[in-house]
C-alpha positions in Angstrom: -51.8 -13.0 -22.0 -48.4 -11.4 -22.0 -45.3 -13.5 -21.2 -42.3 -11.1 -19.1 -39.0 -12.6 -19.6 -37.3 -12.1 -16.4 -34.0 -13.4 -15.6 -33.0 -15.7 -12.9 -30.5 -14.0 -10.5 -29.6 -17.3 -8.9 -25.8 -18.1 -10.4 -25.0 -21.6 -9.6 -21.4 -21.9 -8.6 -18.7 -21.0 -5.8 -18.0 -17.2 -6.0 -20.1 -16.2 -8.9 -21.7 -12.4 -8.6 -25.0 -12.3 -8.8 -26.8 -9.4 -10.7 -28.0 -7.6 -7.7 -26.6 -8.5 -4.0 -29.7 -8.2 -1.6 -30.5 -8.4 2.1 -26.6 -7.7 2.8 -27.5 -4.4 3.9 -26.4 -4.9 7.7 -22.7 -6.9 7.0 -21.7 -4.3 5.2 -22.4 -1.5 7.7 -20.9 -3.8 10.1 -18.2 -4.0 7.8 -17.6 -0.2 7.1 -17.6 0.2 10.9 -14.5 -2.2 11.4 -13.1 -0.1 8.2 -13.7 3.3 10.2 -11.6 2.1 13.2 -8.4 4.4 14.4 -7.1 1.2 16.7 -8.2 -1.6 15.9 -10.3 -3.4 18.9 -12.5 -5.3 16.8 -11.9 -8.0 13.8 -15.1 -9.7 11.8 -15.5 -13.2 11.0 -17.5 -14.5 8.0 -18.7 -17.8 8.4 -21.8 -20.0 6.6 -22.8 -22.8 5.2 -22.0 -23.5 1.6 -23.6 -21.8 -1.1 -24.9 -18.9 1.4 -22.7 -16.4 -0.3 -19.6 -15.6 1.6 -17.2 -15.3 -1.4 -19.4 -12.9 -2.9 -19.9 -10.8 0.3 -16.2 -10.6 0.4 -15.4 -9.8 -2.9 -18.1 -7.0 -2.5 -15.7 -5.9 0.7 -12.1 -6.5 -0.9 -13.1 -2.9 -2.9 -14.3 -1.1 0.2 -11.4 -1.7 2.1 -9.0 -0.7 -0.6 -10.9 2.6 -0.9 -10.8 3.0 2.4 -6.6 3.0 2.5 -6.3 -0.7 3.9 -4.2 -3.5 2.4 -6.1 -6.6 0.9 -4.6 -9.9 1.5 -7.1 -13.2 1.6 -7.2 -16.5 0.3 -9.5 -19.1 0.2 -8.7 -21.6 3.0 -10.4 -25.4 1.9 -9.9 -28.1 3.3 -7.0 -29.2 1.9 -5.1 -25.9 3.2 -6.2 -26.0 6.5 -5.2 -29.8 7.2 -1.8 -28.5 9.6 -1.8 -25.6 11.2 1.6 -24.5 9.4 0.1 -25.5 6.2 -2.6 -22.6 6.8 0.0 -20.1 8.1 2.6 -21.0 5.1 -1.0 -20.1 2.9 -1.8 -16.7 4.9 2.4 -15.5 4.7 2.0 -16.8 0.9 -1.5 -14.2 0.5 0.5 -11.7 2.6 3.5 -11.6 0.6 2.0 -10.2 -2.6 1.1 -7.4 -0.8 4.3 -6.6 0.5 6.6 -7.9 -2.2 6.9 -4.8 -3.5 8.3 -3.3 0.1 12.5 -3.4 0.2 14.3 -2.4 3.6 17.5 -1.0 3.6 20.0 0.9 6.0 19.9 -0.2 9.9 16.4 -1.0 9.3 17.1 -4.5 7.8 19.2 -5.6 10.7 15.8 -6.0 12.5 15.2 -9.0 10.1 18.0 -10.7 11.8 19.1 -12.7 8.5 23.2 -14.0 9.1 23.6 -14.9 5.7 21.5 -11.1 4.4 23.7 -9.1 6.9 26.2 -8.4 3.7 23.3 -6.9 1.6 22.3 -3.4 1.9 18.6 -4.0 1.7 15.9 -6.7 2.2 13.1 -7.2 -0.1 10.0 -8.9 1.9 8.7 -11.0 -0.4 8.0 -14.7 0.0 11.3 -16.1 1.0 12.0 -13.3 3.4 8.9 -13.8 5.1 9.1 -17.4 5.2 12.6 -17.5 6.4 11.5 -15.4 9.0 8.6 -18.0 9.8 11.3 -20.8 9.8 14.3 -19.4 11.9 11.2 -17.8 14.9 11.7 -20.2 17.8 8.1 -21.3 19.3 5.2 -22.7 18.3 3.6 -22.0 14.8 1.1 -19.3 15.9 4.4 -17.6 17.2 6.4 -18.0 14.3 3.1 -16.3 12.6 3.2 -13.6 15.0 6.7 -12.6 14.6 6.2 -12.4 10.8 3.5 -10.2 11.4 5.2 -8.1 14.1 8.2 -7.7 11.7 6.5 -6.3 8.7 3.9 -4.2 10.1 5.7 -0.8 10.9 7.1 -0.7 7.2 3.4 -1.5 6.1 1.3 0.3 7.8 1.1 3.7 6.0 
């Protein structure tokens, strides 16, 4: 009798990729359809129990998206992140400002930032303390504070 060797695609451990992702087939068409979007009316949430395979399904998406012209910015919210509601949205302005780091506003434009203390500079870069002090100095409640983030670095984003 002939022995096959034939290896085990299970990978024990958060996040690993497996060999072959199977029976994904309809997330990611759901996934491409959210991509394909001109306005967006629709958001998907990715939720499981441990061990299902969510990491891996997004890191198969995190490529798609970028191909598809869109800016990647996630983290991985535990526990201990998501203890305070500020904690989590100091952790999503944290993800978002590697993306946008790289973004510097100058002319009348930066006025829209509202800084006192910036109004001397010709330009603002939005990196982490911009976007934070934004975060800090919004009146409201932290969902707010989010928002106006948000609201204030979208139109020099979204191209």
């Amino acid at each position: 009798m002939a022995k096959f060797k034939i290896e085990n695609p299970f990978r024990p451990g958060a996040g690993h990729m497996p060999p072959y992702l199977a029976g994904r087939e309809t997330e990611t068409r759901e996934f491409r359809k959210v991509l394909d979007q001109t306005r967006i009316l629709e958001n998907p949430v990715l939720t499981g129990l441990r061990g299902l395979g969510k990491t891996v399904l997004l890191e198969t998406f995190k490529p798609m998206a970028i191909q598809a012209g869109w800016l990647w910015a996630g983290t991985d919210l535990s526990e201990s992140t998501s203890i305070s509601e500020e904690h989590l949205a100091i952790r999503l302005i944290t993800d978002l400002s590697v993306v946008t780091a790289s973004v510097v506003i100058s002319g009348p434009d930066r006025h829209v930032f509202g800084f006192s203390h910036k109004t001397e500079k010709t330009s603002v870069q939005l990196d982490f303390a911009t976007l934070q002090e934004i975060f800090v100095n919004e009146p409201g409640l932290i969902i707010d504070k989010l928002k106006a983030v948000l609201e204030r670095v979208w139109p020099h984003i979204q191209k």
